[in-house]
N, C-alpha and C positions, 0 to 999 in steps of 0.2 A: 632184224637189228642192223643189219649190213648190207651196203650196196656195193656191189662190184663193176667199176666203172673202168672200160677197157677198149680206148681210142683203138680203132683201124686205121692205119693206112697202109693197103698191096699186103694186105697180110691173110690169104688167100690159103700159102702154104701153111700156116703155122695155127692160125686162130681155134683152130679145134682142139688141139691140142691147150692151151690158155682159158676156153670155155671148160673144157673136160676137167683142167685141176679145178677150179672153183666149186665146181658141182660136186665134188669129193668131199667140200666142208660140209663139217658136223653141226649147222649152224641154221638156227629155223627164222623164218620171213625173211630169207636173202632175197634178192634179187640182181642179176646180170643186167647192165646198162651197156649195149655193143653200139657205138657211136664212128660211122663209117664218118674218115674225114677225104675225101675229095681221092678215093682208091681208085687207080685205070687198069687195076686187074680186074679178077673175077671176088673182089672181097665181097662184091654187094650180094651176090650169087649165093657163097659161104653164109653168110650170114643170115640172108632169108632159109639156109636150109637147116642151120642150129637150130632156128625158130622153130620148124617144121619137127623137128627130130628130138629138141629137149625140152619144147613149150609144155610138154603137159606133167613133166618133175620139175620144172624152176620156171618162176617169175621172170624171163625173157625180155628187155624193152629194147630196141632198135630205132635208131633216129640217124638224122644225116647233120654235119658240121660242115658250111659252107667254107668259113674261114681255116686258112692253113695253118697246119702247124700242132702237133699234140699237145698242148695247154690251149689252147683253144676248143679241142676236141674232150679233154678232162674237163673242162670247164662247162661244158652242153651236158656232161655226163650229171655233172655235181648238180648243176640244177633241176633236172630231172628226178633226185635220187630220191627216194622216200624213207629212207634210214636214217636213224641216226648217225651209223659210222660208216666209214666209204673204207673201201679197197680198191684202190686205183691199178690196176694190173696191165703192163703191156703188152701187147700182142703179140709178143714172141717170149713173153718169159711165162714160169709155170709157179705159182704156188705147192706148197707142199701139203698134204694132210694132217689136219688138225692146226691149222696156223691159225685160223679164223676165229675156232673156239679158244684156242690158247693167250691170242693177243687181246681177242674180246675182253676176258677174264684180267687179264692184267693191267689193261684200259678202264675197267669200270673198280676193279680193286682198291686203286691208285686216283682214282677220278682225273687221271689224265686227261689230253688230250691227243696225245702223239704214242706213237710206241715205234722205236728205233727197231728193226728188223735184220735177223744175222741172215746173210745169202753166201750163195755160191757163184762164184761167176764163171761161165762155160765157155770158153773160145779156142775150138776144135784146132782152128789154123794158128795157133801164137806157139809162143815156145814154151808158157805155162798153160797149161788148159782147163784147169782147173783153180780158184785163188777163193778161198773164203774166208769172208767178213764178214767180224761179229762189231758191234756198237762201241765207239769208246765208254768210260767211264767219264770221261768229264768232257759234260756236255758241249762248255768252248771250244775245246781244243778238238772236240770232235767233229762239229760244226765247220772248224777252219779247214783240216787236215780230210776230209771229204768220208768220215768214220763214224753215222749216226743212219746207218741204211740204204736204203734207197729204196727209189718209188715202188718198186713193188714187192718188195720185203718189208712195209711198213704199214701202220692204221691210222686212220686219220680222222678224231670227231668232226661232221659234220659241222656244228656250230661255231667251231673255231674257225676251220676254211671259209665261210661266209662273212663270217667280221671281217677276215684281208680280203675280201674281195679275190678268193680261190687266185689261182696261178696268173703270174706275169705273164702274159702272150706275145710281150714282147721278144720275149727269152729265146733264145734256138739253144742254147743249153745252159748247163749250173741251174736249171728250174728247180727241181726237189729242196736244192740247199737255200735258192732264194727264199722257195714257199716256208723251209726250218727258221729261216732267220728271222721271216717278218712275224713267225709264230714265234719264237722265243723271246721277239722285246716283247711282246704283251706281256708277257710271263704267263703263256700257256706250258702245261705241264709235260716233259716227254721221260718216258718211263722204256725200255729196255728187255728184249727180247735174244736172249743167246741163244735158241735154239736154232737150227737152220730152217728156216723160213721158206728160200725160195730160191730157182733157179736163173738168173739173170743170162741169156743165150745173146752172144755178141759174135761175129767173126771180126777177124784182124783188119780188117777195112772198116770198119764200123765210124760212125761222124766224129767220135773221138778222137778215133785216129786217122784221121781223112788224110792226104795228100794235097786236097786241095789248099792254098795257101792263102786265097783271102778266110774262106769256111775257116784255115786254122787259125787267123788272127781273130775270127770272133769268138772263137771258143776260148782262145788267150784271154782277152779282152772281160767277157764274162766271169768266167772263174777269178779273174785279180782285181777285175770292178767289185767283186762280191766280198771277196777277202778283205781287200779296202774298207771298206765301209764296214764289214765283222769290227775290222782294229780301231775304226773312228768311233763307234759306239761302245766297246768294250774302254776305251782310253777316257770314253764318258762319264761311265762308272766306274772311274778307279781299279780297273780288273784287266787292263791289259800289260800283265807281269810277268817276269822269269818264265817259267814252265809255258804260258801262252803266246809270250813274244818268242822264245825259243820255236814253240811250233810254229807260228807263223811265217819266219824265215827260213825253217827248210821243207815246210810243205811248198811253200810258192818258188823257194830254188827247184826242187825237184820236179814240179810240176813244168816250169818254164824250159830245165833242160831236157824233160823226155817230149815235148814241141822244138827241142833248136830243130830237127832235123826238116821239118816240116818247114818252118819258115825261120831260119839264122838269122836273117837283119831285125827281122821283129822283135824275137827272142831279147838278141843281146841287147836293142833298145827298152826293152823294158825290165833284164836284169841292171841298168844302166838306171833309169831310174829310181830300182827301189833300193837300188844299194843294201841288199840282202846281207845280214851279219851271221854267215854260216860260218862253220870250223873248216878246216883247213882239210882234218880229217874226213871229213865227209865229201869233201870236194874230191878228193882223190878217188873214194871210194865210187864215186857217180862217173865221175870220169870213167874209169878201170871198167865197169858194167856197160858204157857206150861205147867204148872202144871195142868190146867182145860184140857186141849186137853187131856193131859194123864188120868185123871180120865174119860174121857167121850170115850177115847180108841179110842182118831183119831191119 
């Protein structure tokens, strides 16, 4: 019933570990899709040896993705899949037992299409190291505010990702949220999973948080090109109000100022453009939290 579609790239140390949760699901005619994209470690190596070692308890498929980039690589996956629902898993994160049966059941209960997934996210080096997220309750505002999963805390029908034509490849991030939004104008269904799903493993250098300052201006760029467009199609249908214009303007303040540090001209040009209507209190409050990161030198 489910495909497990889970891009490589240089993921050499970790992939065994990401193939081993999958095969823990309770969940019959799975199959694993490990989809090397252009890895200069030893992933290709890893890979033929999963084969070798769990080909004969799970359906195994291995292929190579010319084109760079992990939605490009999900995307080789997707086409290949033979299920009807996919789990897209990254190569460094872990599902947890029993998620496969549980969102299955809630997916097909619901005749969804989506199921928002609660994770945990690990980052050994930060100052929180551990941060779990469960799915908002309203689906806009969770959509805008980045609180409806992530890619591999989530399910995803099959027939729905083929009508958008599966992931932007343009993207180098905000992909998952793109792929949420062009599924919710259809008015495909997304249904809600508070159990803890899955482990999301990031260190504090991670592309989110890169240093590099062109890499940060497209990660800027992405996330408030995408929120954009959320407010000009919600402003479509009559539904960009209070509670979601409120979220709007302090999810993209907050967002923009935990980037000032990376890139400050950027930043303030594009709190400059959107003329964000936050409280006053809130503003202090942000402040007061980056003033302590800076004294404590994160």
């Amino acid at each position: 019933m489910i495909s497990v579609v889970i891009p490589c790239y240089n993921a050499a140390a970790f992939l065994e570990r990401a193939v081993k949760s999958a095969l823990k699901q309770s969940v019959s005619g799975m199959e694993i899709i490990l989809v090397n994209n252009n890895s200069t470690d030893e992933t290709a190596d890893v890979i033929q040896d999963l084969v070798d070692k769990y080909g004969r308890e799970a359906n195994i498929i291995h292929a190579d993705e010319p084109k760079k980039g992990a939605c490009a690589a999900r995307n080789k996956g997707l086409s290949l899949a033979g299920n009807d629902f996919i789990q897209f898993l990254d190569a460094d994160d872990e599902i947890l037992e029993g998620k496969l049966k549980r969102q299955l059941q809630l997916i097909e209960s619901a005749n969804a299409d989506i199921v928002a997934g609660t994770y945990e996210f690990v980052a050994p080096n930060a100052i929180i190291k551990r941060r779990l997220k469960k799915p908002h309750q309203d689906v806009w505002k969770g959509l805008i505010s980045t609180q409806l999963g992530i890619t591999s805390a989530n399910l995803w029908r099959k027939e729905a990702l083929l009508k958008i034509d599966g992931w932007d490849e343009s993207l180098s991030s905000s992909q998952e949220y793109d792929l949420l939004f062009r599924l919710l104008k259809r008015g495909n269904l997304l249904v809600r999973d508070y159990e803890l799903s899955c482990f999301v493993y990031a260190e504090d250098n991670s592309v989110s948080r890169s240093g590099n300052v062109e890499r940060t201006n497209r990660i800027v760029d992405n996330y408030v090109n995408l929120r954009l467009r959320i407010r000009e199609y919600l402003m479509s249908k009559g539904l960009f109000k209070d509670a979601v214009v409120h979220c709007f303007n302090i999810t993209l303040y907050l967002f923009l100022l935990s980037r000032k540090r990376f890139s400050p001209s950027y930043v303030k040009e594009k709190l400059s453009i959107l003329k964000l209507n936050v409280p006053l209190s809130v503003k202090v409050k942000v402040n007061a939290k980056i003033a302590i990161h800076k004294i404590l030198g994160r």
